[in-house]
LOPA-396372 format. One record per residue (C-alpha): residue in one letter; residue number from 0; x, z, y. Coordinates in steps of 0.001 Angstrom, whole numbers, plus 500000, padded with zeros to 6 digits. Layout:
! residues N
<pavex res="A" n="NUM" east="X" up="Z" north="Y"/>
...
***
This chain:
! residues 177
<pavex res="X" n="0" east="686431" up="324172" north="317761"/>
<pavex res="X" n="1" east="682839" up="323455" north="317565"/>
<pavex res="X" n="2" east="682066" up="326824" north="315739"/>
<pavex res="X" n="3" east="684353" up="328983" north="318761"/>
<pavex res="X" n="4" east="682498" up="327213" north="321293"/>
<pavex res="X" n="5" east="679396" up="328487" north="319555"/>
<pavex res="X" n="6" east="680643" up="332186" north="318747"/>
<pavex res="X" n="7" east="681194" up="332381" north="322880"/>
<pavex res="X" n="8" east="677667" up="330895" north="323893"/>
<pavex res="X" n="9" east="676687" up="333675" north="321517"/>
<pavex res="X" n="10" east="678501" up="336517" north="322843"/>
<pavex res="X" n="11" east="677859" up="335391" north="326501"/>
<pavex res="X" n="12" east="674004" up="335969" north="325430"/>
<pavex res="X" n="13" east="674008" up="339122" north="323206"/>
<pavex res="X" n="14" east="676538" up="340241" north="326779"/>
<pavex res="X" n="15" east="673732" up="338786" north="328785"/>
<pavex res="X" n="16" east="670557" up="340380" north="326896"/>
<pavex res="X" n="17" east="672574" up="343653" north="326335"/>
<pavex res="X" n="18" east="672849" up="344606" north="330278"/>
<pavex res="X" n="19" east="669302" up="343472" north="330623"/>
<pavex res="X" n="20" east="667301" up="347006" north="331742"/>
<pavex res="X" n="21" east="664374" up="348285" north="328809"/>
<pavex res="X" n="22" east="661028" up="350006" north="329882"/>
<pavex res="X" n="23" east="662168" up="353794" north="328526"/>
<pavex res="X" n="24" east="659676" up="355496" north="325889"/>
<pavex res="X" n="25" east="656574" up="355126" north="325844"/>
<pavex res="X" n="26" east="656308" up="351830" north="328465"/>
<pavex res="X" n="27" east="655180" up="348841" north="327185"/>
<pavex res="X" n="28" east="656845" up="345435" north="327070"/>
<pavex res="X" n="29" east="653315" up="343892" north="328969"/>
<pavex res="X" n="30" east="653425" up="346715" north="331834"/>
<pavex res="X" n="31" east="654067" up="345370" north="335020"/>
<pavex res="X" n="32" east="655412" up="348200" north="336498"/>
<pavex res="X" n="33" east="657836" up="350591" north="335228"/>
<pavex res="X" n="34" east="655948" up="353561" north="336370"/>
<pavex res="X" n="35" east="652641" up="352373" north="334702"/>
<pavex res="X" n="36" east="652214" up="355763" north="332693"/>
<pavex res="X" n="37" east="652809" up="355610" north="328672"/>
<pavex res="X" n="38" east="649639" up="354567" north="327433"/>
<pavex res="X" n="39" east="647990" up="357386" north="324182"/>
<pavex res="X" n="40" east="649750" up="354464" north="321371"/>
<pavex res="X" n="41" east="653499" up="354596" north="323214"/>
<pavex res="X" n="42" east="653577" up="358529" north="323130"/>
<pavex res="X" n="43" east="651597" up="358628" north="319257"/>
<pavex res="X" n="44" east="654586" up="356081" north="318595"/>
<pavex res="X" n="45" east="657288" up="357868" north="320126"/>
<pavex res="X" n="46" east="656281" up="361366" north="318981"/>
<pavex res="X" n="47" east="656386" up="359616" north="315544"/>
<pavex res="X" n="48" east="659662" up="358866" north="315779"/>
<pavex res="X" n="49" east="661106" up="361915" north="317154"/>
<pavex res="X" n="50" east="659613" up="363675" north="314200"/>
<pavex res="X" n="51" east="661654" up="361363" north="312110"/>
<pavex res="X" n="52" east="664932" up="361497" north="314071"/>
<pavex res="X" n="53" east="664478" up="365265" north="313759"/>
<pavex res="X" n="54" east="663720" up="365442" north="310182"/>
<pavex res="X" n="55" east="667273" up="363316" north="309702"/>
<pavex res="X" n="56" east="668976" up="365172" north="312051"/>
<pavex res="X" n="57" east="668565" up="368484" north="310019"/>
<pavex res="X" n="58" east="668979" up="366822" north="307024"/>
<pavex res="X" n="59" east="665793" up="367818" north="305570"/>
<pavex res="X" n="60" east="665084" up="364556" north="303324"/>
<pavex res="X" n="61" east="661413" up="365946" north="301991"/>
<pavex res="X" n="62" east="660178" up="365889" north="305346"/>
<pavex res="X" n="63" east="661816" up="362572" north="306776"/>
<pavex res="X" n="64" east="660956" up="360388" north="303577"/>
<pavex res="X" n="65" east="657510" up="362211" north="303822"/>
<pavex res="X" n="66" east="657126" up="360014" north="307467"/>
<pavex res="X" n="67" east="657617" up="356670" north="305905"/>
<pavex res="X" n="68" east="655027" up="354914" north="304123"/>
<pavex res="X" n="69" east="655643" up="354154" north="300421"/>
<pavex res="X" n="70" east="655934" up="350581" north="300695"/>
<pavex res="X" n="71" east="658546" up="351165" north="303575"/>
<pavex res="X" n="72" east="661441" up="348628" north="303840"/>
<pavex res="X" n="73" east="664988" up="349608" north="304983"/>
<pavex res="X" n="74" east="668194" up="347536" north="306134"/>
<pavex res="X" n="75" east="671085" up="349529" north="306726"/>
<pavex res="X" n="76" east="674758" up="347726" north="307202"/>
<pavex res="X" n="77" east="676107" up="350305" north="304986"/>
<pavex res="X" n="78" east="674098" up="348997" north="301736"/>
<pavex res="X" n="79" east="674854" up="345977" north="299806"/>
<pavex res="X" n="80" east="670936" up="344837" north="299626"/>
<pavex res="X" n="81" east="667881" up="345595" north="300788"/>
<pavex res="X" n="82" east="666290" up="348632" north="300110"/>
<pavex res="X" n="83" east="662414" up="347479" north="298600"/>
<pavex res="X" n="84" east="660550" up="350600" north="298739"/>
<pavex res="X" n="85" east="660664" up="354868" north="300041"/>
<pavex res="X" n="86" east="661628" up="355893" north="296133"/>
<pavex res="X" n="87" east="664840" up="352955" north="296352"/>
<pavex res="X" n="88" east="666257" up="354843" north="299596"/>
<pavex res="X" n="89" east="665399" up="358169" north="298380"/>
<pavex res="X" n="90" east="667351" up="357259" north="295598"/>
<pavex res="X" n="91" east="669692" up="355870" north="297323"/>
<pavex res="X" n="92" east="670273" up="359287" north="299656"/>
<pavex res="X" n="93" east="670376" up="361560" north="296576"/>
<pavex res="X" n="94" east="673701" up="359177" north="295072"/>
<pavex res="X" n="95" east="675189" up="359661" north="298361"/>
<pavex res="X" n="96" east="674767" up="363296" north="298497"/>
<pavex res="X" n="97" east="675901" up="363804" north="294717"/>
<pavex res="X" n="98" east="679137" up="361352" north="295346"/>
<pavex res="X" n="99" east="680004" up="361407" north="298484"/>
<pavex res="X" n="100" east="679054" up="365102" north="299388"/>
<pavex res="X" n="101" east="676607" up="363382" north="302213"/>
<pavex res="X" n="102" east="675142" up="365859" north="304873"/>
<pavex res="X" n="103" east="673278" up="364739" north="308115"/>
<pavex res="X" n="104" east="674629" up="367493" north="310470"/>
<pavex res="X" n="105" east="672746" up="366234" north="313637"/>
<pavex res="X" n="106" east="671272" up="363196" north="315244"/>
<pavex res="X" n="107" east="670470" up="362166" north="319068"/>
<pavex res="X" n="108" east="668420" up="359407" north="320191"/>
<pavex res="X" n="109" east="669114" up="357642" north="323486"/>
<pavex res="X" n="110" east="668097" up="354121" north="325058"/>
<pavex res="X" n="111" east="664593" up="354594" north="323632"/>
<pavex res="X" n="112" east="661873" up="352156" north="323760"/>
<pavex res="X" n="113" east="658699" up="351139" north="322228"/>
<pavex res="X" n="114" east="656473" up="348238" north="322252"/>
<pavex res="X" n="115" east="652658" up="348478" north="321119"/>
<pavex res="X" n="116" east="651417" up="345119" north="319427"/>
<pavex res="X" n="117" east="648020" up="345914" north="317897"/>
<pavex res="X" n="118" east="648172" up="347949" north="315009"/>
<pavex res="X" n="119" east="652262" up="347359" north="314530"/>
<pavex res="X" n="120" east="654509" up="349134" north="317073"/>
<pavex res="X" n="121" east="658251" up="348694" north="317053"/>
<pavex res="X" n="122" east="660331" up="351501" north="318459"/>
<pavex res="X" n="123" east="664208" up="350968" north="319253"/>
<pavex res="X" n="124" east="666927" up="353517" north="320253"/>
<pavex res="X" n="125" east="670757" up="353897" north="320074"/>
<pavex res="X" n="126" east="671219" up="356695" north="317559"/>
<pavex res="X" n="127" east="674690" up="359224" north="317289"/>
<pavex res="X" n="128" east="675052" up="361402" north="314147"/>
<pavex res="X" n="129" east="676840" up="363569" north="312878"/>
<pavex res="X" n="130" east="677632" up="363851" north="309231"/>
<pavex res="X" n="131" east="680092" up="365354" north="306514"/>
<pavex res="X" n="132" east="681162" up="363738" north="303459"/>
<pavex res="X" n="133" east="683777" up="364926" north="301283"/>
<pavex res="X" n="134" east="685944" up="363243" north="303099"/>
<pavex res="X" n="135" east="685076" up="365030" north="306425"/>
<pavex res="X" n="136" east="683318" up="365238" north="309226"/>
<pavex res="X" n="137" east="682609" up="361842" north="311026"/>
<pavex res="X" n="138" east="680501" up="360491" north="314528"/>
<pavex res="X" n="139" east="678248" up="357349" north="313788"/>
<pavex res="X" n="140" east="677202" up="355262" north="316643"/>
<pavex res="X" n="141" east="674290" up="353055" north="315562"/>
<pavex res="X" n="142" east="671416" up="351256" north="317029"/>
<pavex res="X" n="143" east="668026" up="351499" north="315315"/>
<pavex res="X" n="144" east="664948" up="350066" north="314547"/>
<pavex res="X" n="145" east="661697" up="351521" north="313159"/>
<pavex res="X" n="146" east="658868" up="349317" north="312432"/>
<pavex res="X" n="147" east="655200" up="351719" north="312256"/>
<pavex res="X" n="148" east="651629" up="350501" north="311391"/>
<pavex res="X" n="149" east="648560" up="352402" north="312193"/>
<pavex res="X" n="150" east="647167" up="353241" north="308862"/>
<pavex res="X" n="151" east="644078" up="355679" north="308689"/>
<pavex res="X" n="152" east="644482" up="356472" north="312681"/>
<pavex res="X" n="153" east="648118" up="357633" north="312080"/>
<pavex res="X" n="154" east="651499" up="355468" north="312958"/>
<pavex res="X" n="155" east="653588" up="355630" north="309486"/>
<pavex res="X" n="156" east="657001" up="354139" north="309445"/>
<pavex res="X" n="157" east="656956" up="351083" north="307486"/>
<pavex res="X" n="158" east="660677" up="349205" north="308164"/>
<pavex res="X" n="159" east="663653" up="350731" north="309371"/>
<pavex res="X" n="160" east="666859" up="348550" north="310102"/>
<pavex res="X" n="161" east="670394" up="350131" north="311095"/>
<pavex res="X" n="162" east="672861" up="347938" north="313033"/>
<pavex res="X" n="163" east="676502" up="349496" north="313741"/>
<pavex res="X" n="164" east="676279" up="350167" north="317876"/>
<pavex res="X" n="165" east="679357" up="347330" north="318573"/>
<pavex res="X" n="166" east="681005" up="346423" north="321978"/>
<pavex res="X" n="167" east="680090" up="343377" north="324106"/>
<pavex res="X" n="168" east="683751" up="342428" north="324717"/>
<pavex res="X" n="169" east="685116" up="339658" north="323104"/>
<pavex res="X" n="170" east="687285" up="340301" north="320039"/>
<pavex res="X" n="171" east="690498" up="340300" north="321154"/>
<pavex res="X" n="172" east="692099" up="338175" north="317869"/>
<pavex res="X" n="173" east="689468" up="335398" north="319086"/>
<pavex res="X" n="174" east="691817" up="333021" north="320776"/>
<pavex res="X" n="175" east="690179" up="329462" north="322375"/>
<pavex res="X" n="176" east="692295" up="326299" north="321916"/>
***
């Protein structure tokens, strides 16, 4: 009882936190207005990660690995582990396209935000792709995060972590006694 009682105080504040409205691209977490124009960091930061979205979306993996640092870290919910390193995922891609017959056909970014702290920025967006596998086409819904540091003036993606994109309704096999 204890543990349903905690699973709906949780869902009450991921429903709570989800409705709650984000600065779009480029606005800062510390602005106090929403109109305060993107400072030259938010736009290097979001440019960044358009050029990586883009890169993914046209399945071109030379240029999208090329945007992440080699020391990179990646959590996706579709891995067992954690991915340690750029040359782990890379290696990690090419098994999926040998196997599975993985293609990235396209990939939108919504919902986008990113915060500037120091030399670290975060940048987080709802993400839809498109792929093919050999079993068929298929529509992922996902929300992202990308993790960059400034390193020699540039922002270079250093984390990435996929989460499936998941309602805020209550499971309906969740019954309260």
């Amino acid at each position: 009882m204890k543990s349903l009682a905690l699973i709906a105080s949780v869902m009450m504040l991921a429903t709570g936190s989800a409705n709650a409205q984000t600065p779009a691209v480029g606005q800062q977490t510390a602005a106090p207005k929403a109109t305060q124009p993107a400072s030259a960091a938010s736009r290097e930061v979001a440019a960044a990660a358009a050029a990586i979205v883009d890169a993914f979306g046209r399945h071109d993996p030379k240029k999208y690995f090329s945007l992440f640092a080699p020391d990179a870290t990646f959590i996706f919910h579709t891995t067992p582990k954690r991915l340690n390193t750029r040359a782990e995922y890379e290696a990690e891609w090419a098994m999926w396209e040998k196997e599975d017959g993985f293609r990235v056909r396209s990939c939108k970014s919504t919902d986008q935000r990113v915060q500037i702290l120091g030399d670290v920025a975060v940048f987080t967006h709802s993400v839809q792709t498109e792929l093919s596998t050999k079993q068929g086409p298929s529509t992922v819904q996902e929300r992202e995060t990308i993790v960059f540091h400034r390193r020699g003036g540039k922002w270079v993606a250093v984390h990435e972590h996929l989460s499936p994109l998941t309602s805020n309704v209550m499971p309906s096999a969740l019954t309260i006694d």
